[in-house]
KEVEXZA-858376 format. One record per residue (C-alpha): x, y, z; residue in one letter. Coordinates in nm, 3 decimals, always signed. Last residue first. Layout:
// residues N
[[X Y Z] "A"]
...
***
This chain:
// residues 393
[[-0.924 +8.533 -3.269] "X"]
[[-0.577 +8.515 -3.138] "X"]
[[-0.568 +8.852 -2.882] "X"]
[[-0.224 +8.683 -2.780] "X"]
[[-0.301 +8.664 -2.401] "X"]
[[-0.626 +8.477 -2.541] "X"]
[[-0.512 +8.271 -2.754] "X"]
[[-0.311 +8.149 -2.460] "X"]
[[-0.553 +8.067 -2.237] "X"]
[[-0.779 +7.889 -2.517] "X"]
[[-0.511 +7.676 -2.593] "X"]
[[-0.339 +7.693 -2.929] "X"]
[[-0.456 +7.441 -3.128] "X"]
[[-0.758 +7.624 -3.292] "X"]
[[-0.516 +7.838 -3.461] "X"]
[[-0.366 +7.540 -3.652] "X"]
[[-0.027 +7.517 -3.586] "X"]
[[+0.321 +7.667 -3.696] "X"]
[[+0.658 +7.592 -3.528] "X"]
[[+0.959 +7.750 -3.437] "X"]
[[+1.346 +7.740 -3.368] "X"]
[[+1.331 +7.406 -3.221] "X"]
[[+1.688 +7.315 -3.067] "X"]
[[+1.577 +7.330 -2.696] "X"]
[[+1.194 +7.308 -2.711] "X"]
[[+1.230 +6.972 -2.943] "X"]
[[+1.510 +6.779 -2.843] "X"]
[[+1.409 +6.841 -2.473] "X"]
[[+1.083 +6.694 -2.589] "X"]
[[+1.232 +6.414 -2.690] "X"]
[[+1.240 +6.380 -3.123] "X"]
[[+1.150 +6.038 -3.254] "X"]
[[+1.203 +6.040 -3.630] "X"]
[[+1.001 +5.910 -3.953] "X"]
[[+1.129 +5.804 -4.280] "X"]
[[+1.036 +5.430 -4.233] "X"]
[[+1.140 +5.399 -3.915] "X"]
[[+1.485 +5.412 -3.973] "X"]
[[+1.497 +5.581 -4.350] "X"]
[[+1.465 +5.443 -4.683] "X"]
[[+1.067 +5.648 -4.661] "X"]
[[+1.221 +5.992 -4.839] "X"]
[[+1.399 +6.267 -4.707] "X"]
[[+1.136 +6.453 -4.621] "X"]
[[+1.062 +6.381 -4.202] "X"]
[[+0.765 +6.266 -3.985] "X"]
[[+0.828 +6.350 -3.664] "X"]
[[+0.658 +6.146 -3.349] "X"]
[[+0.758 +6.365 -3.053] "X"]
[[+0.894 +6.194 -2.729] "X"]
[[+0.803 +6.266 -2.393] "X"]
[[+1.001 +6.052 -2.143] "X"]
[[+0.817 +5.755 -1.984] "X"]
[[+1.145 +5.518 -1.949] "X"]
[[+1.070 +5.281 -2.164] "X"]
[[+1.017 +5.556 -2.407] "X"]
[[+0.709 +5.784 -2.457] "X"]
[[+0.534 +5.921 -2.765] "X"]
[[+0.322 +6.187 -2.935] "X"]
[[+0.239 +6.238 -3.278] "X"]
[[+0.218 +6.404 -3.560] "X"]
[[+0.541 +6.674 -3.592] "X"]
[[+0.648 +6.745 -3.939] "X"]
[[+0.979 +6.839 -4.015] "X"]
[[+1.149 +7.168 -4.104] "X"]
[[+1.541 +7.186 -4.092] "X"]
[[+1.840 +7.391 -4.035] "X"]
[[+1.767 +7.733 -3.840] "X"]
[[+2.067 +7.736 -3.619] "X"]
[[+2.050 +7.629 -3.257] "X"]
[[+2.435 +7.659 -3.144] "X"]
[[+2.450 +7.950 -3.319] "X"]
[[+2.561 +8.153 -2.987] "X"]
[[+2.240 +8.345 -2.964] "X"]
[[+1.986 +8.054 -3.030] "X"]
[[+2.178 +7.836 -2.818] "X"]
[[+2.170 +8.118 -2.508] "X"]
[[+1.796 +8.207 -2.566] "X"]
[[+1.723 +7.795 -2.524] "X"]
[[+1.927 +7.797 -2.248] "X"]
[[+1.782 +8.063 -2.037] "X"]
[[+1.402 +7.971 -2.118] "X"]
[[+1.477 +7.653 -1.973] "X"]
[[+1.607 +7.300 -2.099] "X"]
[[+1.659 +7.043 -1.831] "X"]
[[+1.923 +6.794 -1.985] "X"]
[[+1.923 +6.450 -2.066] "X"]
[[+1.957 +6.155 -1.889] "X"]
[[+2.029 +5.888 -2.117] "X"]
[[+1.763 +5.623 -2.247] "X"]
[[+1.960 +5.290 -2.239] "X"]
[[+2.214 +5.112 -2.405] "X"]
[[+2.405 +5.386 -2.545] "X"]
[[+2.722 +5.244 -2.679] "X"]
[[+3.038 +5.393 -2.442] "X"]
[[+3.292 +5.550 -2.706] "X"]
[[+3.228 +5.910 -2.617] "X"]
[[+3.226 +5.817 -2.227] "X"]
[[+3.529 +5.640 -2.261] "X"]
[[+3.698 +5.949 -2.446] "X"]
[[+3.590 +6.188 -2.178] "X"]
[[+3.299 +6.383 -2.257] "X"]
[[+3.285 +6.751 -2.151] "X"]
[[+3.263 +6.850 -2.550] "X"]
[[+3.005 +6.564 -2.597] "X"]
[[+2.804 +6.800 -2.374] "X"]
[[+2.641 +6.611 -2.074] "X"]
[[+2.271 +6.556 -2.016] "X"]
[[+2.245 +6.417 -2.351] "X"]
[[+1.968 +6.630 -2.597] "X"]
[[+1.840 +6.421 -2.807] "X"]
[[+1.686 +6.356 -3.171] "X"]
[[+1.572 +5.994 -3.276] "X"]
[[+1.605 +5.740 -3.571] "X"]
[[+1.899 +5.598 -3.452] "X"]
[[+2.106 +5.475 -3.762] "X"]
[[+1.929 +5.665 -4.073] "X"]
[[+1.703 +5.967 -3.938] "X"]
[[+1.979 +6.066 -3.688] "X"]
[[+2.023 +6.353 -3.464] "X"]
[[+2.242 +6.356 -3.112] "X"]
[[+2.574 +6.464 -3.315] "X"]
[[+2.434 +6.803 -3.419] "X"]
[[+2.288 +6.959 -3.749] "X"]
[[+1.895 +6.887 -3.667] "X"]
[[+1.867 +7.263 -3.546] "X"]
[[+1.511 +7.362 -3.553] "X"]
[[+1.184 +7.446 -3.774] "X"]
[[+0.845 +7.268 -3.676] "X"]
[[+0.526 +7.243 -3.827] "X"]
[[+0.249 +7.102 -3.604] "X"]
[[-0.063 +6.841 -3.639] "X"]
[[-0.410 +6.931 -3.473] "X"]
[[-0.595 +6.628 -3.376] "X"]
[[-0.683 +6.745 -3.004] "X"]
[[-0.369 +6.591 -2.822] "X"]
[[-0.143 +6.715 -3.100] "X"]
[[-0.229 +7.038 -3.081] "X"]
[[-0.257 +7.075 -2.683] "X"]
[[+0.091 +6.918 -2.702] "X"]
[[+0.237 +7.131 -2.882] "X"]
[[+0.045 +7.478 -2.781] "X"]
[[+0.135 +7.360 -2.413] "X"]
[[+0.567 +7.340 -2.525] "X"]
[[+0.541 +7.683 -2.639] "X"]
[[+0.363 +7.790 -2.289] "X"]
[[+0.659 +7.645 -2.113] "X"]
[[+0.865 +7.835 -2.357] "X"]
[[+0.762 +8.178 -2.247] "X"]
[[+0.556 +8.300 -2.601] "X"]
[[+0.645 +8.532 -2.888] "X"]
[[+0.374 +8.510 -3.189] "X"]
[[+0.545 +8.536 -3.508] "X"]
[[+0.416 +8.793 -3.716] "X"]
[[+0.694 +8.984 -3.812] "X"]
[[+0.813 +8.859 -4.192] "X"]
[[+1.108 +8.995 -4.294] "X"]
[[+1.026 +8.817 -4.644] "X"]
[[+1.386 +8.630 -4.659] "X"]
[[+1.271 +8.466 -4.355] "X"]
[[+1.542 +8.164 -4.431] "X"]
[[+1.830 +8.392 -4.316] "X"]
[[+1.675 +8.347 -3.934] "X"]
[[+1.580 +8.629 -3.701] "X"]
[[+1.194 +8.580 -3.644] "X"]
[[+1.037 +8.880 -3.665] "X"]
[[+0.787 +8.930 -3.375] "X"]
[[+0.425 +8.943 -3.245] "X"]
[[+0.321 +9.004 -2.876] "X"]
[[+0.282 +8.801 -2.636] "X"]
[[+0.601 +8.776 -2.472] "X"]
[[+0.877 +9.055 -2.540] "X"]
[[+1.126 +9.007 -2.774] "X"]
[[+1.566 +8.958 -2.659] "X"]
[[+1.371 +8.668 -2.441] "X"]
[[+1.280 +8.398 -2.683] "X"]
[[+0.988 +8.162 -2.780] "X"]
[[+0.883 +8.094 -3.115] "X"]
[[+0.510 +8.043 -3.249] "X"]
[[+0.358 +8.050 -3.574] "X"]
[[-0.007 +8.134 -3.693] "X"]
[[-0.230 +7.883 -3.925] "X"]
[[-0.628 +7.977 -3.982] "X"]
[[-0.529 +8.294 -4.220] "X"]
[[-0.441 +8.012 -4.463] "X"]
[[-0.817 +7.928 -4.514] "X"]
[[-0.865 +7.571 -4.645] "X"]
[[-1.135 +7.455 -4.786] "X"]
[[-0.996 +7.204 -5.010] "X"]
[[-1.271 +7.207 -5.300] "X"]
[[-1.439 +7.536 -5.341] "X"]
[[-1.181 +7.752 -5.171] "X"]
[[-0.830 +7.585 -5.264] "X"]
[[-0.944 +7.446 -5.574] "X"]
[[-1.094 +7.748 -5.717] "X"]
[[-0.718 +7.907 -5.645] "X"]
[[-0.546 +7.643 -5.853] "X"]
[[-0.834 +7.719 -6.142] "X"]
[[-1.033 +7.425 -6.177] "X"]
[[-1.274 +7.281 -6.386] "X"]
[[-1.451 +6.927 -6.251] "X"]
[[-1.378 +6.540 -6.343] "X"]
[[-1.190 +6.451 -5.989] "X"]
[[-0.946 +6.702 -6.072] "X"]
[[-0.920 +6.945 -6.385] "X"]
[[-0.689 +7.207 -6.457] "X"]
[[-0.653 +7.580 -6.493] "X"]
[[-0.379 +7.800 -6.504] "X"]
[[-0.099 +7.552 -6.502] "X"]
[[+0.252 +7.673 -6.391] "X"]
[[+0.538 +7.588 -6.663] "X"]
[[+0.770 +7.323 -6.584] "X"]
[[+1.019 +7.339 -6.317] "X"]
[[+1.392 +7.344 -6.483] "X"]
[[+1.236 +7.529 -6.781] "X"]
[[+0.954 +7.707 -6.609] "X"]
[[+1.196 +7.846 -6.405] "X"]
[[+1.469 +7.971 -6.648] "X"]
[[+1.153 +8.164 -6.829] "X"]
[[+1.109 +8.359 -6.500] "X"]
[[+1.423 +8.456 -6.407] "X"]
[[+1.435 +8.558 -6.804] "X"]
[[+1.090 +8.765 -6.753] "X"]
[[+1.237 +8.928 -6.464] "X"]
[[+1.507 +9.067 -6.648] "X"]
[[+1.266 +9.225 -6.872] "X"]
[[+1.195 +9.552 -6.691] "X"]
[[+1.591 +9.654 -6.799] "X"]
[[+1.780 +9.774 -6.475] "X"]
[[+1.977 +10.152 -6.572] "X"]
[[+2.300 +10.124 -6.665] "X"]
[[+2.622 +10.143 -6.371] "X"]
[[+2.815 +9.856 -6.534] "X"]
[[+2.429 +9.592 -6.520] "X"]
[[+2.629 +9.359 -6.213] "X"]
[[+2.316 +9.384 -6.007] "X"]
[[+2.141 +9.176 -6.324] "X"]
[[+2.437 +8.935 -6.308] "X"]
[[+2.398 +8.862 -5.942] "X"]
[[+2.032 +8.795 -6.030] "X"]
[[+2.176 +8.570 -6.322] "X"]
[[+2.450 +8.388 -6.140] "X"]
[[+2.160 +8.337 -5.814] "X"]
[[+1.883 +8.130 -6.076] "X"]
[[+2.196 +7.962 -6.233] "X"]
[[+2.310 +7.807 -5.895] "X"]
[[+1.941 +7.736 -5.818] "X"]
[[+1.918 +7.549 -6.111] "X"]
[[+2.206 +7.315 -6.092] "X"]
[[+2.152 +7.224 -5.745] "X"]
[[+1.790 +7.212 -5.746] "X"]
[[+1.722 +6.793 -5.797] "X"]
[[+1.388 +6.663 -5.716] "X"]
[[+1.402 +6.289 -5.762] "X"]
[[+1.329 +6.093 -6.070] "X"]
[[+1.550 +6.271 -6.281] "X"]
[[+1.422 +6.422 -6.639] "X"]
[[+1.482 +6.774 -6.592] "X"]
[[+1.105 +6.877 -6.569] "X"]
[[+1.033 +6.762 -6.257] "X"]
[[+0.793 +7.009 -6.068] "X"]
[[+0.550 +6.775 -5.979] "X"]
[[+0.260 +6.944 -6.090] "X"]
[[-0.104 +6.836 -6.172] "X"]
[[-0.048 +6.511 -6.021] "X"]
[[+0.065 +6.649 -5.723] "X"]
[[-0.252 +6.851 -5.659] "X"]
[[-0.309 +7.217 -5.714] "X"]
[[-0.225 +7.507 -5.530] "X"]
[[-0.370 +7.877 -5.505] "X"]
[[-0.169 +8.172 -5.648] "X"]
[[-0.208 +8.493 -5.359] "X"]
[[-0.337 +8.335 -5.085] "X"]
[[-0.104 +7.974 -5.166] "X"]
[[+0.157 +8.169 -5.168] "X"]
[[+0.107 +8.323 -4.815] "X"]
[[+0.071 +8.018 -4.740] "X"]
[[+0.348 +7.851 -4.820] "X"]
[[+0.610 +8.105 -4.687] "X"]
[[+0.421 +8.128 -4.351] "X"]
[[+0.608 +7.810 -4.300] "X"]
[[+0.973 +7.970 -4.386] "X"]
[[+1.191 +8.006 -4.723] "X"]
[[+1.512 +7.783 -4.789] "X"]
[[+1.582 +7.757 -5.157] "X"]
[[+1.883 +8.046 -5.175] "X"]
[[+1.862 +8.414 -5.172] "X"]
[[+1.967 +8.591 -4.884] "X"]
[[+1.989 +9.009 -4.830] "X"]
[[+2.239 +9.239 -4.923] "X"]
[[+2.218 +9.185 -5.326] "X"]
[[+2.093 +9.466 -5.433] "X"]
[[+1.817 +9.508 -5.142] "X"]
[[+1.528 +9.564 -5.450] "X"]
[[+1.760 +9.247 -5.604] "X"]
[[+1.750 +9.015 -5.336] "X"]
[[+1.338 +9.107 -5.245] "X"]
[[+1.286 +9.027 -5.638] "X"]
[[+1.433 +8.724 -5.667] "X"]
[[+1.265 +8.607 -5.301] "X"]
[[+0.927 +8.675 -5.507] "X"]
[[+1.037 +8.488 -5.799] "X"]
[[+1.159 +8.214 -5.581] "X"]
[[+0.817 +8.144 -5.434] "X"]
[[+0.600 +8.068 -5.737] "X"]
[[+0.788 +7.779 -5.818] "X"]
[[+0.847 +7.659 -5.453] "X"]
[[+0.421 +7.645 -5.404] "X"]
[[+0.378 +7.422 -5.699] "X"]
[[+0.690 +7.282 -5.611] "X"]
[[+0.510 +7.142 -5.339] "X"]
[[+0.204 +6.965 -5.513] "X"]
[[-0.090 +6.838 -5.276] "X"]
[[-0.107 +6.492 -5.251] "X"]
[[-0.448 +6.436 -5.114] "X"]
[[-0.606 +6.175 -4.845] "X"]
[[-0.958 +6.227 -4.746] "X"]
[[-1.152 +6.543 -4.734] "X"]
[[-1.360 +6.471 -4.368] "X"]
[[-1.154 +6.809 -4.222] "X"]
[[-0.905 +6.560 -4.013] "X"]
[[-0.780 +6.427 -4.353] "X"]
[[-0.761 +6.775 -4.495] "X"]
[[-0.611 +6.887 -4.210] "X"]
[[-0.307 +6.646 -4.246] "X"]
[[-0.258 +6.723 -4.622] "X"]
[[-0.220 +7.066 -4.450] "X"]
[[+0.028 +6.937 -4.235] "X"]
[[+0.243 +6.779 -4.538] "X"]
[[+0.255 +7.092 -4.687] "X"]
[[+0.418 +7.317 -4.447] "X"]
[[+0.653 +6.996 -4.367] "X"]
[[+0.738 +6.985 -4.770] "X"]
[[+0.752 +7.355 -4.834] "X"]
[[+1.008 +7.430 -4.541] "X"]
[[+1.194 +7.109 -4.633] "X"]
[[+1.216 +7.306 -4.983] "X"]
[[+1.620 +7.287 -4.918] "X"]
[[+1.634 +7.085 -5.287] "X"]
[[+1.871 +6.767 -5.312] "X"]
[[+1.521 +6.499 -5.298] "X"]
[[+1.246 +6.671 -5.091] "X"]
[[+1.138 +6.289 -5.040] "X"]
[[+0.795 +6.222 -4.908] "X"]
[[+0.602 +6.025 -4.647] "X"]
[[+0.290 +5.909 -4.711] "X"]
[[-0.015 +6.125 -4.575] "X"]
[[-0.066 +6.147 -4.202] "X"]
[[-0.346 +6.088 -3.953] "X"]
[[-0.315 +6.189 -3.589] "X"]
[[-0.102 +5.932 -3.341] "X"]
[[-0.143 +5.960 -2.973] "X"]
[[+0.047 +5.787 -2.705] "X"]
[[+0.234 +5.585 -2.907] "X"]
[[+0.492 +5.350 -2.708] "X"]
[[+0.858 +5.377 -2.839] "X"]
[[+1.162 +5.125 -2.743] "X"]
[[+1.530 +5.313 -2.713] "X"]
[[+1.843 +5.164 -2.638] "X"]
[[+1.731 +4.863 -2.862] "X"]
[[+1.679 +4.561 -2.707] "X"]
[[+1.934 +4.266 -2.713] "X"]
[[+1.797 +3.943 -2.821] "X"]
[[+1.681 +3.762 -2.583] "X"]
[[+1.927 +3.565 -2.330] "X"]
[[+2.146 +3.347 -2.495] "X"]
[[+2.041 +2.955 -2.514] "X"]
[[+2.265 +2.733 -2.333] "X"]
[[+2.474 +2.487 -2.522] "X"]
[[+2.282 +2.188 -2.526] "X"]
[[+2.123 +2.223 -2.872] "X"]
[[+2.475 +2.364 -3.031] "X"]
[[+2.663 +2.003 -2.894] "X"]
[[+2.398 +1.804 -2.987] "X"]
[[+2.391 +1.933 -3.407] "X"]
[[+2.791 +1.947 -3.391] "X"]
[[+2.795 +1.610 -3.254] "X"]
[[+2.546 +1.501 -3.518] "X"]
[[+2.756 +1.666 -3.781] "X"]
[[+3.079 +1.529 -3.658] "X"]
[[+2.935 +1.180 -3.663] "X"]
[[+2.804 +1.184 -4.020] "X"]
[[+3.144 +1.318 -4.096] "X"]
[[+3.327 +0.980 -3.957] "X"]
[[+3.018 +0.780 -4.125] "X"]
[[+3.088 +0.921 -4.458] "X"]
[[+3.469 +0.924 -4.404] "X"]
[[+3.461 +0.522 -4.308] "X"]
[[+3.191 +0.425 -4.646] "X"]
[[+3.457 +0.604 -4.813] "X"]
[[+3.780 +0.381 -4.704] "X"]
[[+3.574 +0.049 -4.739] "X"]
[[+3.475 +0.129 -5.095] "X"]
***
């Protein structure tokens, strides 16, 4: 009994010395800050953010996602508007471009901006809970499997042993889609009235697709004046992107965002300086990691880094050498500053919301007019000056 009652006290003692000894040590300075600490500037309203799942429809998802925008800004509230609504009646369209070019053109599930509107001019769209587009039975949208069979029977069809094409091959390529997609709806209701997904778009949305042009910026077209876009994603050719200095690229930005319009943007998110999951930003370091010495690659960024000054030169020169490829559409919102006061871009991304900041990403504005390919506004974003160079109307 003696021994014990000795060990309890001798441990009571080691705990209280313990409990002194951490009190009096001195406390650590506050926590360390991240390298980066945002301050909004301007936010503009935003629906929930979305996962594209293992499908390259970001193109659908940021088109999308700004018009869900508008519709907030336009006094119509928050709606989910269905993507693959606008996917499923894409890839018959790209089907036939790959096979009328038999076979020398691209065919995959990237598609641009303009992409979703010119779909929704010709089909309409309906909400999310009209169509989802998951008819396989997984939670998240899943095109792997599909789109592999969508290309092996196009290829197939240009494989026909010197015949003559059938007109029914188009009805398979159809058939296959409403089995992995589900079948289109023709009419549906919402709200408790008749629709017919292009009803819905003029006598409920509102929206006219004609209001939303797109922007890039290089020299090998000249300024102010329209231009095809040279990416494998503009499967459709299309030539009406407006071709502006870059200074006046970076004006339609932020004269968007300052005056409630949202923007689409397409870029280069392939590179070393781009997370959604650890950093949840996009730079551009002043130095190339290339130039780096091995101490400098292992230093931890502690601080905003200098970055570099991105001109008309450089921005032609990555697009040429394939340094800025056409990767990724996200959805620009907002507009920040670091501790620092350098521009930042408030993104909001597709892969889902189990992302740093909650699926969204901080892109500087050297991030953004170095690496961005193009973007897509509201025509009543662009400033007046500009519109006007253009002949926008």
């Amino acid at each position: 009994m003696f021994r014990k009652k000795n060990i309890l006290s001798s441990v009571v003692l080691v705990l209280v010395f313990i409990f002194f000894q951490a009190n009096a040590m001195p406390k650590d300075k506050k926590a360390k800050s991240p390298p980066y600490e945002f301050k909004m500037e301007k936010k503009n309203p935003a629906t929930s953010v979305k996962s594209q799942g293992r499908t390259g429809t970001c193109w659908c998802f940021s088109t999308i996602s700004m018009l869900e925008s508008e519709l907030i800004r336009m006094g119509k509230g928050e709606i989910d508007l269905s993507e693959m609504f606008v996917v499923r009646h894409t890839y018959p369209l790209k089907a036939e471009s790959y096979v009328r070019l038999h076979g020398n053109t691209t065919f995959g599930q990237g598609a641009y901006f303009h992409d979703v509107m010119d779909q929704i001019k010709r089909y309409g769209i309906v909400p999310e809970e009209v169509y989802t587009g998951k008819n396989i039975g997984e939670k998240n949208h899943n095109h792997s499997e599909m789109g592999s069979v969508l290309k092996a029977i196009l290829d197939a069809v240009l494989k026909r042993g010197g015949s003559r094409l059938t007109p029914r091959w188009m009805d398979a390529f159809e058939a296959l889609l409403d089995v992995y997609l589900g079948k289109p709806p023709e009419k549906f209701t919402y709200k408790g009235k008749s629709y017919t997904p292009k009803s819905f778009v003029s006598d409920y949305l509102g929206i006219n697709p004609d209001d939303y042009v797109e922007f890039t910026s290089y020299t090998h077209h000249p300024f102010y004046q329209k231009c095809r876009l040279e990416v494998p994603d503009n499967w459709s050719f299309n030539s009406n992107f407006y071709n502006v200095p870059i200074e006046d690229l970076e004006k339609i930005i932020e004269y968007s965002l300052k005056n409630g319009y949202t923007v689409v943007w397409g870029g280069d998110v392939s590179n070393r300086d781009f997370s959604t999951t650890k950093t949840g930003y996009g730079i551009v370091p002043k130095k190339d990691w290339e130039e780096k010495t091995r101490a400098e690659r292992e230093k931890k960024i502690t601080e905003p880094v200098e970055e570099k000054e991105v001109s008309q030169e450089l921005r032609q020169k990555y697009f040429d050498n394939f340094t800025a490829t056409d990767d990724h559409g996200m959805h620009i919102v907002g507009l920040a500053r670091d501790q620092k006061g350098n521009r930042f871009y408030y993104t909001k991304n597709s892969h889902g919301k189990d992302r740093k900041f909650g699926g969204y990403v901080y892109l500087s504005r050297p991030y953004v007019l170095l690496y961005g390919l193009a973007i897509m506004v509201n025509k009543n974003g662009v400033p007046p000056e500009i519109r006007e160079k253009i002949g926008l109307k």
